[in-house]
C-alpha positions as CSV (number, residue, x, y, z in Angstrom):
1,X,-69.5,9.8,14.2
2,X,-69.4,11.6,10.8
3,X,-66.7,11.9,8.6
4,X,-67.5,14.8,5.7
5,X,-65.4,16.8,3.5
6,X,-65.0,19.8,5.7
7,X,-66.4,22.4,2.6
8,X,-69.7,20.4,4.1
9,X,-68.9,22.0,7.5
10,X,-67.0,25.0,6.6
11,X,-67.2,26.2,9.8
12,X,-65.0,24.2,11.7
13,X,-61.9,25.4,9.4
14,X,-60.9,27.7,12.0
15,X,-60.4,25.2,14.4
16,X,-59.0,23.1,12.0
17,X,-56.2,25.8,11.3
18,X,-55.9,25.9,14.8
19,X,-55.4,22.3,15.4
20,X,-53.0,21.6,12.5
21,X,-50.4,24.9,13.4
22,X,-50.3,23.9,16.8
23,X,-49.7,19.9,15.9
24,X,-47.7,20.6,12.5
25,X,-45.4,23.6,12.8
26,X,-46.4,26.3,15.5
27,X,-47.2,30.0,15.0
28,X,-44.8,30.5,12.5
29,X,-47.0,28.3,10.2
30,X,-50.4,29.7,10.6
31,X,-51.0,31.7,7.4
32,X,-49.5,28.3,5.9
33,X,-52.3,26.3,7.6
34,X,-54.9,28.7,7.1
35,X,-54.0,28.8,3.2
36,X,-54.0,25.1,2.5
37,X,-57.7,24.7,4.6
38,X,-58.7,27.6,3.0
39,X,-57.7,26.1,-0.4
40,X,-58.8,22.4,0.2
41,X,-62.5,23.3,0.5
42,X,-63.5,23.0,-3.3
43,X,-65.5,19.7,-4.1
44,X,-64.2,17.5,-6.6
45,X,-60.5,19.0,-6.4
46,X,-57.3,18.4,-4.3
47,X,-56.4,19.6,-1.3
48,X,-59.5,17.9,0.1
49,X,-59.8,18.7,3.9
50,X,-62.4,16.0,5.6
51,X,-63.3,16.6,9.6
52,X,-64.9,13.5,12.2
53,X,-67.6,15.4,14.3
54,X,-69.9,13.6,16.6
55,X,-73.1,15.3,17.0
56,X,-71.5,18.6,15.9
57,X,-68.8,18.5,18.3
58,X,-65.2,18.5,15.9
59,X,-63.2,15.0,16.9
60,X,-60.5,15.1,14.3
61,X,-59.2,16.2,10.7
62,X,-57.1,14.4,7.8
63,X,-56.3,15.4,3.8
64,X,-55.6,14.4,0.8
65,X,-52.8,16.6,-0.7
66,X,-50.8,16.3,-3.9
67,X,-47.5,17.4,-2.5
68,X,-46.9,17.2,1.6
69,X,-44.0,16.9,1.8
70,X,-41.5,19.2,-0.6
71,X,-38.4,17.0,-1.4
72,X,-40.5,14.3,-3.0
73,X,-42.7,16.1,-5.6
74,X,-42.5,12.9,-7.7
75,X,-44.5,10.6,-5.4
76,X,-48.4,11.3,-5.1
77,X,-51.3,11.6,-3.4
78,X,-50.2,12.2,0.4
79,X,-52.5,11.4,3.0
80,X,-51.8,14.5,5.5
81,X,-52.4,16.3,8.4
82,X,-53.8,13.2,10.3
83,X,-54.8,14.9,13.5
84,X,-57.2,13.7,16.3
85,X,-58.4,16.0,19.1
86,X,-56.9,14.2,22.7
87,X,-60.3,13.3,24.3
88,X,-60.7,11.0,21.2
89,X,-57.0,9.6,21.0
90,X,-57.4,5.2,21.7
91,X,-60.5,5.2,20.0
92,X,-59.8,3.9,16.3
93,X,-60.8,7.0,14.5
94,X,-56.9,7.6,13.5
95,X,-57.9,4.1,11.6
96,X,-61.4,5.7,10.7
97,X,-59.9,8.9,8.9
98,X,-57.0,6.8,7.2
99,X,-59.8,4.7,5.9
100,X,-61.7,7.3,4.7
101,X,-59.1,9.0,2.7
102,X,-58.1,5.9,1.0
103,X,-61.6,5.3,0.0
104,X,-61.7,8.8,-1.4
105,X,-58.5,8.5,-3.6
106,X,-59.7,5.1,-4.9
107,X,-63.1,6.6,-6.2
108,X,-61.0,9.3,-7.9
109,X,-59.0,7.1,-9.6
110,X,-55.7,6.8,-8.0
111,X,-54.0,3.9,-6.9
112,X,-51.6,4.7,-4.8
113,X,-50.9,6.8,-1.4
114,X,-48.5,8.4,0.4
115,X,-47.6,9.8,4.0
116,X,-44.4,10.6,5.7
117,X,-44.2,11.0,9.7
118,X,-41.6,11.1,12.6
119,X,-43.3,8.0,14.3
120,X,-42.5,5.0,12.6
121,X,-44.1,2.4,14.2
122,X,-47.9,4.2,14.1
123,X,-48.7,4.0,10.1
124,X,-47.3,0.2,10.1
125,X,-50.2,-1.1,12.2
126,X,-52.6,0.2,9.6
127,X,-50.9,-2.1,6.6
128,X,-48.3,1.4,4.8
129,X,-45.0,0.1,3.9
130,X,-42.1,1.9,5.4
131,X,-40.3,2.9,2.1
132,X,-37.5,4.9,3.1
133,X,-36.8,8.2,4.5
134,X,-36.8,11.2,3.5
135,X,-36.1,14.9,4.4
136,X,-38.8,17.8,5.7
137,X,-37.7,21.6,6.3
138,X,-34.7,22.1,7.1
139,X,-33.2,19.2,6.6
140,X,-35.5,17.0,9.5
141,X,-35.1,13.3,8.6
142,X,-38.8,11.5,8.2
143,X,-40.1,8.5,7.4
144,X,-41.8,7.3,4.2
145,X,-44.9,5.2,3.6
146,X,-46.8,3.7,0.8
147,X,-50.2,2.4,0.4
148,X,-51.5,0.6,-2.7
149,X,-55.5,1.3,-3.1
């Protein structure tokens, strides 16, 4: 299993759109996904898109953004768009690509991380600190998290 900034293997991005409107928001968000993985393919800069292949076959995708969620600008990075293709669910590499991104935001200096979600109880197992909630378009309550790096 590799996990690689996905500008290394630009050409999984279409599936990557794919997978993240489907997961994240449904046809009315595809030009939205498509922009942000379109955008988060410049090395060095944020949004970073990174993708888990094994032996070229695409097993999941994750990001580091610097706003995911609108209503709190002030708190940043985000960890975002954690998604991990079905026949690879049970198999740790949630953990893996939430690993990964931490490591990533260390080395570039930040100390800090955020994510928000739906399910609560997920993140908790992997040490973030439920922080609160907060509110994604229109007006859907979520639930905070915070990692110190």
């Amino acid at each position: 299993m590799i996990i690689q900034p996905l500008y290394q293997a630009a050409h999984f991005a279409p599936q990557v759109t794919r997978w993240l409107t489907e997961a994240f928001g449904g046809a009315d968000y595809a030009g939205f996904y498509a922009s942000i993985v379109q955008h988060s393919q410049q090395p060095g800069a944020l949004p970073i898109t990174f993708v888990a292949n094994d032996q070229g076959q695409l097993c999941g995708t994750v990001g580091l953004w610097r706003c995911d969620l609108i209503s709190r600008q002030d708190l940043w990075p985000w960890l975002a768009a954690l998604y991990v293709d079905t026949p690879w669910r049970g198999q740790g590499l949630g953990e893996s690509l939430q690993h990964h991104v931490m490591q990533y935001a260390r080395k570039q200096g930040f100390s800090d991380l955020y994510l928000y979600s739906a399910c609560k109880e997920y993140y908790e197992r992997f040490g973030w600190r439920y922080i609160g909630d907060g509110l994604d378009t229109p007006d859907k309550p979520v639930h905070l998290y915070h990692q110190s790096l």
